[in-house]
One Martini backbone bead per residue (centre of mass of N, CA, C, O) as a GRO file, in nm:
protein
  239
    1UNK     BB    1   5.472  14.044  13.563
    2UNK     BB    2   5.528  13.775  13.398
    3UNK     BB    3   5.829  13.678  13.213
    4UNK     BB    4   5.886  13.412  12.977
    5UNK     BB    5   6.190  13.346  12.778
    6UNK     BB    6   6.290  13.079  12.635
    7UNK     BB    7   6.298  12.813  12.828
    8UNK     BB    8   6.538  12.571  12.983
    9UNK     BB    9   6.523  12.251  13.088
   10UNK     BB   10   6.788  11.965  13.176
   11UNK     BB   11   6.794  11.658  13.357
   12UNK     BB   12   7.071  11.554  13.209
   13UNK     BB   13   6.854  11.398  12.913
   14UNK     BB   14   6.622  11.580  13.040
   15UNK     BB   15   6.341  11.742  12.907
   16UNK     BB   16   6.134  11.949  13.082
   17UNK     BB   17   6.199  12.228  12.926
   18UNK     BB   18   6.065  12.369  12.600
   19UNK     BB   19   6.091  12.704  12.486
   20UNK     BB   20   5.948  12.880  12.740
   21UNK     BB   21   5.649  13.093  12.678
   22UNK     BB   22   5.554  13.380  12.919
   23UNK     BB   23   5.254  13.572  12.977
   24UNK     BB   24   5.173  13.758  13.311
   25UNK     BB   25   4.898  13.917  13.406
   26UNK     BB   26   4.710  14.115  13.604
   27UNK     BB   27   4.423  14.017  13.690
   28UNK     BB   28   4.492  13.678  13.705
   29UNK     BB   29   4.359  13.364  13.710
   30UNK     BB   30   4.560  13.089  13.668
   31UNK     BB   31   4.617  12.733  13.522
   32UNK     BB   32   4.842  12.497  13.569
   33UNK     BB   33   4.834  12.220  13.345
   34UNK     BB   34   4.898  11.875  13.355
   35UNK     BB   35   5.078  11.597  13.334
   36UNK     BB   36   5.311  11.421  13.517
   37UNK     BB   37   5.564  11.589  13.386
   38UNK     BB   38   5.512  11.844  13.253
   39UNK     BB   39   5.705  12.094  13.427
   40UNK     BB   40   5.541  12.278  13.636
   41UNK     BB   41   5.756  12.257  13.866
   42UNK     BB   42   5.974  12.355  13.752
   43UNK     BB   43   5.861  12.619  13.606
   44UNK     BB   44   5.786  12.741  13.945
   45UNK     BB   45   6.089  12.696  14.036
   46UNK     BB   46   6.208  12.890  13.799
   47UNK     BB   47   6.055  13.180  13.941
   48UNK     BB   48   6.164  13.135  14.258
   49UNK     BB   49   6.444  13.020  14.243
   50UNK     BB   50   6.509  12.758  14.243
   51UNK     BB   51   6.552  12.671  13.950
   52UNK     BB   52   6.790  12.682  13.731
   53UNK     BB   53   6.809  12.772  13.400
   54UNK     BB   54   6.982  12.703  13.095
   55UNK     BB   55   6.794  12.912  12.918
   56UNK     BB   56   6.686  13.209  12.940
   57UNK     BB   57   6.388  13.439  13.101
   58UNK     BB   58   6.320  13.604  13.411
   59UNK     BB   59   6.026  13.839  13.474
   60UNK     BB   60   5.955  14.060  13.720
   61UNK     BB   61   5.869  14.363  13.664
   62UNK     BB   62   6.090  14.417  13.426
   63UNK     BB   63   6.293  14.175  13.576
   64UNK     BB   64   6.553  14.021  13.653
   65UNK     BB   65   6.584  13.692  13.844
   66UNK     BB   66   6.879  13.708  13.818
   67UNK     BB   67   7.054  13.789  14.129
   68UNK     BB   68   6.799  13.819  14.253
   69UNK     BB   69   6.569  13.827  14.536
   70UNK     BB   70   6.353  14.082  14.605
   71UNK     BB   71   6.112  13.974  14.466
   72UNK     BB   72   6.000  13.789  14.601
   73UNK     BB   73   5.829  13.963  14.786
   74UNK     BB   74   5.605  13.959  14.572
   75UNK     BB   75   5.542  13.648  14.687
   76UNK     BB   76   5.301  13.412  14.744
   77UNK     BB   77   5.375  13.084  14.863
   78UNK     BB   78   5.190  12.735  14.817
   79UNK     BB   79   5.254  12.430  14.907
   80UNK     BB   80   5.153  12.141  14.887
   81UNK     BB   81   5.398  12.078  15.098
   82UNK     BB   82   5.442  12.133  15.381
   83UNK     BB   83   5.744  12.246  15.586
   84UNK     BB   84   5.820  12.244  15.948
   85UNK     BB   85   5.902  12.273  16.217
   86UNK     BB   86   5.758  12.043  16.441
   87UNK     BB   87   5.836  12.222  16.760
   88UNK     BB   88   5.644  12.446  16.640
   89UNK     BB   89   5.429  12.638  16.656
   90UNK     BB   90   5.206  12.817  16.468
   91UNK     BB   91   5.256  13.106  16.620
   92UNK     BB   92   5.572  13.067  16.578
   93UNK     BB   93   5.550  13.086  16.271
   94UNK     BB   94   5.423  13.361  16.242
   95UNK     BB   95   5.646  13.529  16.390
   96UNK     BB   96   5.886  13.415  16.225
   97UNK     BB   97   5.758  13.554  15.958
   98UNK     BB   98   5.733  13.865  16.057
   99UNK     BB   99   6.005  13.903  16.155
  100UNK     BB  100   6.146  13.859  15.895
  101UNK     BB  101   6.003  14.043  15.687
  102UNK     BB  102   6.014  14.335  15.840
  103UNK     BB  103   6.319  14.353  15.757
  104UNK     BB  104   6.228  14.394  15.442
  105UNK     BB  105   5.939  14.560  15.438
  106UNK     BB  106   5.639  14.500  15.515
  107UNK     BB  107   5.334  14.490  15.407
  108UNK     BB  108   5.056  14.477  15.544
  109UNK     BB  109   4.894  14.305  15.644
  110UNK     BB  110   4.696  13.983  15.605
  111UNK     BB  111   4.436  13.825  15.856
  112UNK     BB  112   4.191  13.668  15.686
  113UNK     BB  113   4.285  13.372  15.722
  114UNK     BB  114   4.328  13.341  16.003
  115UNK     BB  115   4.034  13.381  16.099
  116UNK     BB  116   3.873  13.182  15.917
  117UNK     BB  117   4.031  12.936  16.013
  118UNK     BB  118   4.073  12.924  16.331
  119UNK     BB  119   4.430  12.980  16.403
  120UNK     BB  120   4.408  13.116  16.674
  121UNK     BB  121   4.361  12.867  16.846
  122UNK     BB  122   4.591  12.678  16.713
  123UNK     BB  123   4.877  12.804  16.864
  124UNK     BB  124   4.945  12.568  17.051
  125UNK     BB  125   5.029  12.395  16.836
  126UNK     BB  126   5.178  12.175  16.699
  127UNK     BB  127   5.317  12.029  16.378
  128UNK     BB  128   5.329  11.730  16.403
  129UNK     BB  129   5.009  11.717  16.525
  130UNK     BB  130   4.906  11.801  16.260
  131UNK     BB  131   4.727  11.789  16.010
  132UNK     BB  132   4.715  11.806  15.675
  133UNK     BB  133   4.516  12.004  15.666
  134UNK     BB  134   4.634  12.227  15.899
  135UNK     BB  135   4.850  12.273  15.703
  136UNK     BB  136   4.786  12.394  15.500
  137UNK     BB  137   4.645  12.642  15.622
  138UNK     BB  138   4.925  12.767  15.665
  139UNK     BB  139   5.029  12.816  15.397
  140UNK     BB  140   4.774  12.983  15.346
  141UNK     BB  141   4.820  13.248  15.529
  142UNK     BB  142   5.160  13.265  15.421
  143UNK     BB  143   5.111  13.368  15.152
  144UNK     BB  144   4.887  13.631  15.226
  145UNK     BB  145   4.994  13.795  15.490
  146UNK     BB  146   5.183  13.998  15.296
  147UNK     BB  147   5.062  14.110  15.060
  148UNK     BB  148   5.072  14.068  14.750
  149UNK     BB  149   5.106  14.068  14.420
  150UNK     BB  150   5.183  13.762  14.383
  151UNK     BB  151   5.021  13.396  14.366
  152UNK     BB  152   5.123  13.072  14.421
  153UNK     BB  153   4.939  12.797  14.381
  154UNK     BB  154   4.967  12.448  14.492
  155UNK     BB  155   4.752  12.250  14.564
  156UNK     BB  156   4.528  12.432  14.757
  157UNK     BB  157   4.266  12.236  14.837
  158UNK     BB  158   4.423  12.012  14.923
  159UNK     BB  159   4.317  11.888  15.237
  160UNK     BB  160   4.045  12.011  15.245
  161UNK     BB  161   3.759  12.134  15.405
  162UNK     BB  162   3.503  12.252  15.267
  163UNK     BB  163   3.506  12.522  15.428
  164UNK     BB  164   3.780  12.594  15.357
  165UNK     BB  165   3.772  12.604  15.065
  166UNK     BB  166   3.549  12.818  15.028
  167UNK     BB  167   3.736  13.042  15.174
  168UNK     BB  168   3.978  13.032  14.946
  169UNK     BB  169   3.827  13.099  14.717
  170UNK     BB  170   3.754  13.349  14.754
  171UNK     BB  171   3.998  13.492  14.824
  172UNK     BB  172   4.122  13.468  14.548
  173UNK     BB  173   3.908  13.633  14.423
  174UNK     BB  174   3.939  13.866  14.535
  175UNK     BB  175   4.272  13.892  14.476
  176UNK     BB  176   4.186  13.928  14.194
  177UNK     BB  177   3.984  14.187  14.195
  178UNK     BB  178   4.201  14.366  14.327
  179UNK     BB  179   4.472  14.267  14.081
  180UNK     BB  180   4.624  14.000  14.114
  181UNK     BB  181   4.822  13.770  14.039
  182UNK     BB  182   4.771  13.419  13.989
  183UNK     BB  183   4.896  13.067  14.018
  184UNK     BB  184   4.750  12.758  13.961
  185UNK     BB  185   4.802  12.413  14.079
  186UNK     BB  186   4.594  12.142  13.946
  187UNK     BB  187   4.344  11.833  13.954
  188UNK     BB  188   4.113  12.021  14.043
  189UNK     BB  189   3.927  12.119  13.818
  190UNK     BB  190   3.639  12.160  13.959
  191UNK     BB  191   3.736  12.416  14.113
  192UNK     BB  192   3.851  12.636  13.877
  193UNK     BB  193   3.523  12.769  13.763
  194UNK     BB  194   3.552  13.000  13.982
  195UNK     BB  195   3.847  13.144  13.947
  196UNK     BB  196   3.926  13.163  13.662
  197UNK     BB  197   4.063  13.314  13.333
  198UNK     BB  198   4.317  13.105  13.267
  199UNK     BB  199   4.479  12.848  13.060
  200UNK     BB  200   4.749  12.605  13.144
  201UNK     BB  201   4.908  12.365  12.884
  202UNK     BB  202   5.099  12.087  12.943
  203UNK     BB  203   5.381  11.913  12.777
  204UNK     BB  204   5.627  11.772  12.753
  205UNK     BB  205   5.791  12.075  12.824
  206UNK     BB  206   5.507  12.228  12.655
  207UNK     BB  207   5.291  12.473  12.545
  208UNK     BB  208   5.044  12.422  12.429
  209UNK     BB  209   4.837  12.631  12.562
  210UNK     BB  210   4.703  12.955  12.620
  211UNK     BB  211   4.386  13.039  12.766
  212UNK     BB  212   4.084  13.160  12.771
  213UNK     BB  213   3.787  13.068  12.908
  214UNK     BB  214   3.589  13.118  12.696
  215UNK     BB  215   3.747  13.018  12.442
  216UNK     BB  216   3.800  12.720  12.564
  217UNK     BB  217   3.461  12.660  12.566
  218UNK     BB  218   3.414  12.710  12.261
  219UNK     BB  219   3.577  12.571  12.104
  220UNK     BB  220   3.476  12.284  12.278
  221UNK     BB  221   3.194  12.267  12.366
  222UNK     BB  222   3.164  12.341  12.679
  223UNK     BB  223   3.069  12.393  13.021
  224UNK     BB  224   3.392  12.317  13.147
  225UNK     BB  225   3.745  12.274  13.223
  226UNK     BB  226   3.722  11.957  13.257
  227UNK     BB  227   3.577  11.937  12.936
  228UNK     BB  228   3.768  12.063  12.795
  229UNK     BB  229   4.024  11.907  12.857
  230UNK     BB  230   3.913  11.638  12.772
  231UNK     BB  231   3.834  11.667  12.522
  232UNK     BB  232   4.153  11.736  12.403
  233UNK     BB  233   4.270  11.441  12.508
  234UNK     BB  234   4.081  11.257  12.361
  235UNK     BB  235   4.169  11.370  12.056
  236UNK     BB  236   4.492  11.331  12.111
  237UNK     BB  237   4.432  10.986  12.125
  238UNK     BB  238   4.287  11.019  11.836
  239UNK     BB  239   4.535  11.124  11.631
   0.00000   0.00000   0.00000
């Protein structure tokens, strides 16, 4: 569904993507974790059309996203840090992506989030107002909504409550059962022995590896994703 072909990204000096190379396929939940700087969050916002490579090839769908926007369409993207306008209340914040979605033709929506977080509560309450937990949950919503194909998430459980935390889980892993392609990155790697299924480790700049989650663990002999970074990275500063 994405494929990324010998992308590169520099700013200034600043050597950020190196002749990154990659193929992600429906039905798997995929992390992308390294350590800060090590190209992440530019490689994800040149997938979503937000920082253009200075060169390679970037398609959803066998198409080139470069000069197309309505790829976007398939993807629902949930950012870190979620920024709403203040004085809008939550329930006008979802009105007013139906209204936008409705004339692009958006599908059937998927209001399966927004019930299960008990975010229909709190339509009148404004964006100014809401704790950080409670502004995720509006991403995590909003992501959802449109039933996409694709879906993005940036430290989607960072600052939920566990309750919440474990409502996004399941959603994710059904939506990755549904068929539909995830790519989650994130810090608490202890959160994604349970949903992901394939691991992407990135360092400054460079692909280490892309490997399915049991492949990880035999090579390893760990018996989870947090043990198994661990163990590649002690190896890698004892070498």
């Amino acid at each position: 569904m994405i494929d990324v072909q010998n992308v590169n990204k520099q700013f200034g000096k600043l050597k950020v993507l190196n002749n990154v190379s990659l193929n992600l396929e429906a039905g798997a939940c995929i992390t992308l974790i390294g350590p800060n700087g090590c190209g992440k969050t530019t490689l994800i916002k040149s997938i979503l059309g937000m920082v253009l490579p200075d060169s390679g090839l970037i398609k959803v769908n066998g198409e080139p996203i470069r000069n197309n926007v309505t790829y976007r369409n398939q993807i629902g993207y949930m950012p870190q840090i979620g920024r709403y306008p203040d004085n809008m209340t939550i329930g006008q914040i979802v009105a007013m992506m139906k209204d936008i979605r409705k004339a692009d033709g958006a599908p059937n929506l998927d209001e399966t989030l927004l019930q299960q977080l008990n975010l229909t509560a709190l339509y009148g309450k404004r964006m100014r107002t809401l704790s950080g937990g409670t502004t995720q949950k509006v991403s995590a919503v909003l992501a959802f909504l449109f039933n996409p194909r694709i879906l993005i998430l940036d430290e989607p459980t960072a600052g939920l409550d566990p309750l919440a935390s474990e409502i996004l889980k399941e959603k994710i892993i059904y939506e990755r059962e549904q068929g539909k392609l995830i790519l989650i990155t994130s810090h608490l790697l202890s959160e994604l022995d349970d949903m992901v299924t394939q691991v992407i480790f990135m360092q400054e700049g460079n692909i280490v590896f892309h490997q399915p989650v049991p492949s990880l663990l035999a090579q390893t002999s760990q018996t989870s994703i947090s043990k198994a970074i661990t163990h590649i990275l002690k190896q890698q500063s004892a070498a």
